[in-house]
C-alpha angles and dihedrals in degrees: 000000000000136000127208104187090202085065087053089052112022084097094054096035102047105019129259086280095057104028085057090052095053097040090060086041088057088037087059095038098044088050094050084059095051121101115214111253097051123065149207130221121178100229106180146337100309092002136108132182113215123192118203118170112210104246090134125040112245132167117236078244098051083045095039094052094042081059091048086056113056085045077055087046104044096095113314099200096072118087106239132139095269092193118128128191123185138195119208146188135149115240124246071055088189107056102224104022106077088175109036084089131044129190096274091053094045089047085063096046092056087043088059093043095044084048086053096056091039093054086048093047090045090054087046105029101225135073127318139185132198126191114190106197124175122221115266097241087043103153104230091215092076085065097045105112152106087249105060094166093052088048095050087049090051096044092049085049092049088038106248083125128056119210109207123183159144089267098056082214105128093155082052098060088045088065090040083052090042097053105048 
């Protein structure tokens, strides 16, 4: 999931003219960038989903970093946030359990991880990732619930999930998870 906090505020900013206008010129840019067989949705407001199977190994940080730099690239020029924060995880997100999750699921548990890397980026005021990856021997049944959000919060807490990210702060997303 990734935000892109120009997309939040080029309406505001520019006028409704001109924001639509930059909003199609970074559509067609953004889709130029894009590898079949990836894709990109535009999920809400700021927010992008982007689909990359996993043909080629890559690291969050190489991904992260190849994101950061097509929102560098769309014309710089233009003066426009150029912050990025991504949330990332890997799906099957529970390594031996294809089912235990489903896209919706998944969906939350990139929200919470996309809302992780944009506290960190608001209290530092430049990009942030964040990866959420579950341990390889994760029981699904600590996510099975109706409260997928509250189970992915207490198994980060318990460890079942890692929190990588650009800020290196675990016990500070702990506080961020604790606080919501």
């Amino acid at each position: 999931m990734i935000d892109l906090p120009f997309l939040r505020n080029m309406y505001l900013q520019n006028g409704y003219k001109s924001g639509l206008e930059l909003e199609r010129a970074f559509g067609e840019f953004i889709r130029n960038k894009i590898e079949n067989p990836a894709r990109i949705y535009h999920f809400s407001d700021a927010n992008l989903l982007y689909i990359e199977p996993s043909i080629k190994p890559r690291t969050a940080e190489s991904l992260f970093e190849e994101i950061q730099s097509w929102v560098d690239e769309f014309e710089p020029n233009r003066h426009i946030n150029r912050i990025v924060r991504v949330g990332m995880a890997n799906y099957p997100f529970l390594p031996r359990a294809y089912t235990a999750i489903n896209d919706k699921e998944l969906l939350d548990i990139l929200l919470i991880a996309t809302h992780m890397a944009r506290d960190v980026s608001m209290k530092e005021s430049k990009s942030h990732w964040v990866y959420l990856k579950a341990i390889d021997n994760a029981p699904a049944a600590s996510l099975a619930t109706e409260d997928i959000r509250q189970a992915c919060r207490t198994a980060i807490k318990q460890g079942l999930i890692k929190v990588h990210s650009s800020s290196q702060n675990e016990d500070g997303f702990k506080k961020i998870l604790t606080s919501e």
